[in-house]
C-alpha positions in Angstrom: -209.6 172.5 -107.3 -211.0 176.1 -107.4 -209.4 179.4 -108.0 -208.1 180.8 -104.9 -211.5 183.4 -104.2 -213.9 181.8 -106.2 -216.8 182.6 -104.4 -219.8 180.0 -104.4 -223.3 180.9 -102.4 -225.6 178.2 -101.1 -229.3 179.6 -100.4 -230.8 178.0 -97.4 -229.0 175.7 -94.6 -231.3 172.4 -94.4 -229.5 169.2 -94.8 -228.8 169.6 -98.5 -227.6 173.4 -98.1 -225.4 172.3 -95.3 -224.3 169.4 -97.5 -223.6 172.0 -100.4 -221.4 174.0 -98.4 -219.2 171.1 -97.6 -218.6 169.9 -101.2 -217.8 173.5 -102.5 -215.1 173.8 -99.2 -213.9 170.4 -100.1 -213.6 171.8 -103.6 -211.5 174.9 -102.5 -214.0 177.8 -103.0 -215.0 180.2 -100.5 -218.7 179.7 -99.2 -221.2 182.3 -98.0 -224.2 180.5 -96.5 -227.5 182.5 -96.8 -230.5 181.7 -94.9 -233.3 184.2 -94.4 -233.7 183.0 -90.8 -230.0 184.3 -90.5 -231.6 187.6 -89.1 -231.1 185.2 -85.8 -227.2 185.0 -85.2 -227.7 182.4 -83.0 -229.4 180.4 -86.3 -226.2 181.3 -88.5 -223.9 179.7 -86.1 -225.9 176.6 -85.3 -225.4 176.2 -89.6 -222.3 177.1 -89.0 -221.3 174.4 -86.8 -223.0 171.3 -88.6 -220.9 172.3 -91.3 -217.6 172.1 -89.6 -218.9 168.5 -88.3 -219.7 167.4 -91.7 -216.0 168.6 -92.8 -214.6 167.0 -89.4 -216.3 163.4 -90.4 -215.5 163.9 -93.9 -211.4 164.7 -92.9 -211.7 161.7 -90.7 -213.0 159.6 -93.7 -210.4 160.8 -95.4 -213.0 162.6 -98.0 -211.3 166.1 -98.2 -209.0 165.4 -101.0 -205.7 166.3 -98.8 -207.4 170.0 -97.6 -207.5 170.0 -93.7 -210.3 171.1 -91.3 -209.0 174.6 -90.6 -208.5 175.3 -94.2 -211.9 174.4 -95.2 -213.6 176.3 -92.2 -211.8 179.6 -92.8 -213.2 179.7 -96.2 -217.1 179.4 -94.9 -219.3 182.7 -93.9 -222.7 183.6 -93.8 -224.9 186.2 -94.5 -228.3 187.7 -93.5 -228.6 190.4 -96.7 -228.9 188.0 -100.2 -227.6 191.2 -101.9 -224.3 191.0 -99.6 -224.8 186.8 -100.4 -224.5 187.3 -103.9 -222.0 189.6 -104.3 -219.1 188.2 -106.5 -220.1 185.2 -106.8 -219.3 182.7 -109.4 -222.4 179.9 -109.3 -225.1 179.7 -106.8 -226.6 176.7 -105.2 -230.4 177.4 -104.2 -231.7 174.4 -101.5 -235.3 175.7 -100.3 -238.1 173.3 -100.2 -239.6 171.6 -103.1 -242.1 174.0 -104.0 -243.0 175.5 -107.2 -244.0 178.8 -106.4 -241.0 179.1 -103.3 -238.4 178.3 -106.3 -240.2 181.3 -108.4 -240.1 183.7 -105.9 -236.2 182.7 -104.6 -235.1 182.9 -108.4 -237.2 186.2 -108.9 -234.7 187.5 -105.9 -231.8 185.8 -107.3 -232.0 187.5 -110.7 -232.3 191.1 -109.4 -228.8 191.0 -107.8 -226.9 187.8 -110.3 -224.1 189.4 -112.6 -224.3 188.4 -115.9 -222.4 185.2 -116.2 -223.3 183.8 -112.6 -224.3 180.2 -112.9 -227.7 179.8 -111.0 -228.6 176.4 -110.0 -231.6 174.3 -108.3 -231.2 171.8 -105.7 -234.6 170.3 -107.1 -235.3 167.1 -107.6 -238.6 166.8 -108.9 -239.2 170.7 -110.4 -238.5 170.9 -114.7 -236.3 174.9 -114.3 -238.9 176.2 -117.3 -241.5 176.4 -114.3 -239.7 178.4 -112.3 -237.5 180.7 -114.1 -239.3 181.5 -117.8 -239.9 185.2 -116.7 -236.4 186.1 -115.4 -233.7 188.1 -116.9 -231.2 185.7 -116.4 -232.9 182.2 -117.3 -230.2 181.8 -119.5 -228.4 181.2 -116.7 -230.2 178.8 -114.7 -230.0 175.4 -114.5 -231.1 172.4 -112.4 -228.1 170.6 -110.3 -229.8 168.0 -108.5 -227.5 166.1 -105.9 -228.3 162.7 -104.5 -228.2 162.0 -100.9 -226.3 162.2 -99.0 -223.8 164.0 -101.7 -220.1 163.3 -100.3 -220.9 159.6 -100.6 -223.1 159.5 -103.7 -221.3 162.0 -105.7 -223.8 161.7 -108.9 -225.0 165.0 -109.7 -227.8 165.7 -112.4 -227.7 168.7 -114.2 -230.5 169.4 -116.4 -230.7 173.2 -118.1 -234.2 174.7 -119.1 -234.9 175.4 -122.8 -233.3 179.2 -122.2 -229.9 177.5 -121.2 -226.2 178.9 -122.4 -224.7 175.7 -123.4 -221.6 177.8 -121.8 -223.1 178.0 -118.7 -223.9 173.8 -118.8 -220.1 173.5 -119.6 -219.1 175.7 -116.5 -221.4 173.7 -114.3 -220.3 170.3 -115.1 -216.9 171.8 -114.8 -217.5 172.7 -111.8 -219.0 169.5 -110.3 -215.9 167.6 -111.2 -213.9 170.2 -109.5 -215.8 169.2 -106.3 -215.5 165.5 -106.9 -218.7 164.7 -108.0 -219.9 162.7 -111.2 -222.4 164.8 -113.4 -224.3 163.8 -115.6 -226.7 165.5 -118.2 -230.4 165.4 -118.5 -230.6 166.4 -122.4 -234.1 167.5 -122.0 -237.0 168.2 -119.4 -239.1 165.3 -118.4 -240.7 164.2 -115.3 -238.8 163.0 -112.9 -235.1 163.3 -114.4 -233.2 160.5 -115.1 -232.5 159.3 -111.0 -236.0 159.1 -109.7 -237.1 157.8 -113.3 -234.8 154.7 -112.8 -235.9 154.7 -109.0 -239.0 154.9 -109.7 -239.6 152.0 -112.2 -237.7 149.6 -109.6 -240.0 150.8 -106.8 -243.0 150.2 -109.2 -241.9 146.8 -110.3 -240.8 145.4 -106.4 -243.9 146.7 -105.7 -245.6 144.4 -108.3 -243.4 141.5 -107.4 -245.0 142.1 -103.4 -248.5 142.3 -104.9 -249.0 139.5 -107.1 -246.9 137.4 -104.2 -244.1 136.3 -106.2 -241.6 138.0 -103.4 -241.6 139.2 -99.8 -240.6 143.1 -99.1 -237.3 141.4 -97.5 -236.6 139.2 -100.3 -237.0 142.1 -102.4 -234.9 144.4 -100.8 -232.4 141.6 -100.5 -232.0 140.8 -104.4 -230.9 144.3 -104.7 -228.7 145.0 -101.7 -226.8 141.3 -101.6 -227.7 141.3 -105.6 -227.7 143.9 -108.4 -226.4 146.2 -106.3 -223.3 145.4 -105.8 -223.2 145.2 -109.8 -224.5 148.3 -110.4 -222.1 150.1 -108.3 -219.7 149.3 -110.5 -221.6 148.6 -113.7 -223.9 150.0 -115.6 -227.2 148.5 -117.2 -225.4 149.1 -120.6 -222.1 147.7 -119.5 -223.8 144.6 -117.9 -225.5 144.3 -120.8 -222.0 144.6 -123.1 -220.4 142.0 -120.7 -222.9 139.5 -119.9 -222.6 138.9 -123.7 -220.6 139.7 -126.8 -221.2 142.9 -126.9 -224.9 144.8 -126.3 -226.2 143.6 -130.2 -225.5 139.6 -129.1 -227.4 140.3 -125.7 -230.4 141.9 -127.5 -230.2 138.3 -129.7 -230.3 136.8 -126.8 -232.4 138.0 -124.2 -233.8 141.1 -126.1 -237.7 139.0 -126.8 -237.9 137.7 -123.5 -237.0 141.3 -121.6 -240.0 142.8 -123.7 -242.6 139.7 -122.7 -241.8 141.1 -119.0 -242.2 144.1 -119.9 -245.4 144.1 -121.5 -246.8 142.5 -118.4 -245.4 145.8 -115.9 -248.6 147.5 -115.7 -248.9 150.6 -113.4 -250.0 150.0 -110.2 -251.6 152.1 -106.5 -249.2 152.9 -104.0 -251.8 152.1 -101.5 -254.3 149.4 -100.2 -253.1 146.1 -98.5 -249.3 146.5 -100.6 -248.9 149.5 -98.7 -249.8 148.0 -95.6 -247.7 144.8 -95.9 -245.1 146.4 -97.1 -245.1 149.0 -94.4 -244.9 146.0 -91.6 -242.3 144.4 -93.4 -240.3 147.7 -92.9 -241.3 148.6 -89.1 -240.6 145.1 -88.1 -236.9 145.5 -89.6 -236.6 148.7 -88.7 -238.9 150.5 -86.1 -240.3 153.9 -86.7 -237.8 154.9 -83.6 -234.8 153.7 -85.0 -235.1 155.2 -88.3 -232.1 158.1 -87.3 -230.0 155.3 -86.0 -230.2 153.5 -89.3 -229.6 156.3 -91.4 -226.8 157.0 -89.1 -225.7 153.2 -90.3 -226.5 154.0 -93.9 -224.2 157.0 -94.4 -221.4 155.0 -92.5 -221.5 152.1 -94.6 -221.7 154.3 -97.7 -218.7 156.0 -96.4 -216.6 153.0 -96.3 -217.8 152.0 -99.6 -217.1 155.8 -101.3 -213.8 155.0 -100.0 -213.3 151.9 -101.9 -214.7 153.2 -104.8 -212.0 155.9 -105.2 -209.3 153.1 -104.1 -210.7 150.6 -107.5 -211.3 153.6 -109.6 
C-alpha cells in the first residue's frame, strides 16, 4: 500500500488511463487525472465517473484489497493545467495513442515540469522508450510500463527501461507495481515487440499456419488453447511445464528437445492476408457477430474476473 499522499498522475483518460487510475486508487495513492480535453468540465467528469464504476465493479468483485468505494474516490482529481498535474508527483503514467511522434512531444512536456527523481512511464505497447525520450533531460527517468488488458484482471505488467535508465528508478517502478497488485516483469533490453506480444505473436503466427496448411479449423484452434494450454499456462509456465512434464528441464530437452526443433525449422513466416484472413475472419463473425463484439467483451472481462479471483484464492 502507498504512503498516505503519494501522489501518482495518469496522462490521458481512454480505457487504459481510466484503468490506470483505478489500480493506483486500489493501491492507496492519490490520483490526478490529466486530459488535455479537460479544458471541457463536462469531459473531466464523464472520466471521472467511469472511474468510480470501474472501482464500484472492482469493490463488488471483491478486487479492492479491503479499501472501500468512498475511500478510493476521495483520493481521485483531475486537472486541466499538466503543470498543476505534475506537481508533486511521485511516478507518472502517460496513456495517449500509440504514436511515435505523440509520445515525443507528451514526454517533451513531461520533462519541462518532472522533479528530479519522478518516475516517468509509458503505457506503450509496441514503442522501444529510446525513440521517444533520447533528447530529454530526464530520460534517465523514463521507462516503459506496459499493462495488459484489461489490467485489474491481468495484473502482468512489463517494464522495460531505455538504455539512459537509473537502475534506481527500475527498482522504484517494480516496487511500485507490486504495491498495486500487479505482477512485473522486466524486459532486460529493447526489442521489438517486448516479451508479451513476442509470445502472442508467434502463437498467432503458428495457428495461423495450422489454418493455412489445413491441419486445424479457426475453432479448433482457438479451442486447444482456451479448453487446452490455457488453462496450464495460467498457472504454469513454459519453463515450469517443461521442469514437470519431466525430470527436470535437462531430461525434457533429452527427450523432446530434437523433435521441438524439427517443428520448428518448418514455422516459416507467413501473410496476414489472402484466403487465411478471409476464413479465418468467417470463422470469427459466425461465432461472434461484428454487433456483438461489446457484449462479448463484456463476457470476457467477467469470466476473467471470476478467474482473477481464484487465482488469488490458489496463490
Amino acid at each position: 500500500m502507498a504512503k498516505r499522499g503519494e501522489k501518482v498522475t495518469v496522462i490521458g483518460s481512454g480505457i487504459i488511463g481510466k484503468a490506470w487510475a483505478s489500480l493506483f486508487l486500489r493501491g492507496g495513492y492519490s490520483v490526478v487525472l490529466y486530459d488535455i480535453v479537460f479544458t471541457d468540465t463536462s469531459l473531466s467528469q464523464k472520466a471521472v465517473e467511469a472511474v468510480c464504476s470501474k472501482i464500484h465493479v472492482m469493490n463488488a468483485e471483491g478486487l479492492l484489497n479491503g479499501l472501500n468505494v468512498d475511500d478510493c474516490m476521495s483520493r481521485l482529481s483531475t486537472a486541466a493545467e499538466l503543470s498543476e498535474a505534475l506537481q508533486d508527483a511521485i511516478y507518472v503514467q502517460e496513456c495517449v495513442p500509440e504514436n511515435v511522434e505523440l509520445k515525443i512531444k507528451v514526454f517533451k512536456e513531461l520533462d519541462k515540469f518532472a522533479s528530479d527523481d519522478m518516475i516517468l512511464a509509458s503505457s506503450t505497447s509496441c514503442i522501444v522508450p529510446s525513440k521517444f525520450v533520447s533528447d530529454l533531460c530526464h530520460k534517465d527517468q523514463c521507462i516503459v510500463a506496459h499493462p495488459l488488458n484489461p489490467p485489474q484482471y491481468v495484473p502482468v505488467v512489463e517494464i522495460l527501461p531505455s538504455p539512459y535508465t537509473r537502475q534506481s528508478i527500475v527498482d522504484s517502478a517494480v516496487a511500485i507495481m507490486k504495491r498495486l497488485g500487479q505482477s512485473p516483469i522486466i524486459v532486460k533490453k529493447e526489442t521489438n515487440g517486448f516479451i508479451i506480444n513476442r509470445l502472442q505473436y508467434a502463437l498467432i503466427m503458428e495457428s495461423w499456419r495450422l489454418v493455412e496448411d489445413g491441419i486445424a479449423s479457426p475453432e479448433d484452434i482457438d479451442t486447444a488453447l482456451t479448453d487446452g494450454l490455457g488453462l496450464r499456462y495460467s498457472v504454469l509456465g513454459p519453463f515450469e511445464v517443461m521442469h514437470l512434464n519431466a525430470n527436470g528441464v535437462k531430461q525434457y530437452c533429452d527427450l523432446y528437445g530434437r523433435n521441438i526443433e524439427e517443428v520448428c525449422e518448418t514455422q516459416n513466416v507467413r501473410s496476414l492476408s489472402g484466403e487465411t484472413l478471409d476464413s479465418i475472419q468467417t470463422a470469427m463473425e459466425s461465432k461472434i457477430p461484428l454487433d456483438k463484439l461489446d457484449e462479448r467483451r463484456k463476457s470476457r472481462d467477467e469470466k476473467l474476473a471470476v478467474l482473477a479471483q481464484q487465482k488469488k484464492r490458489i496463490n
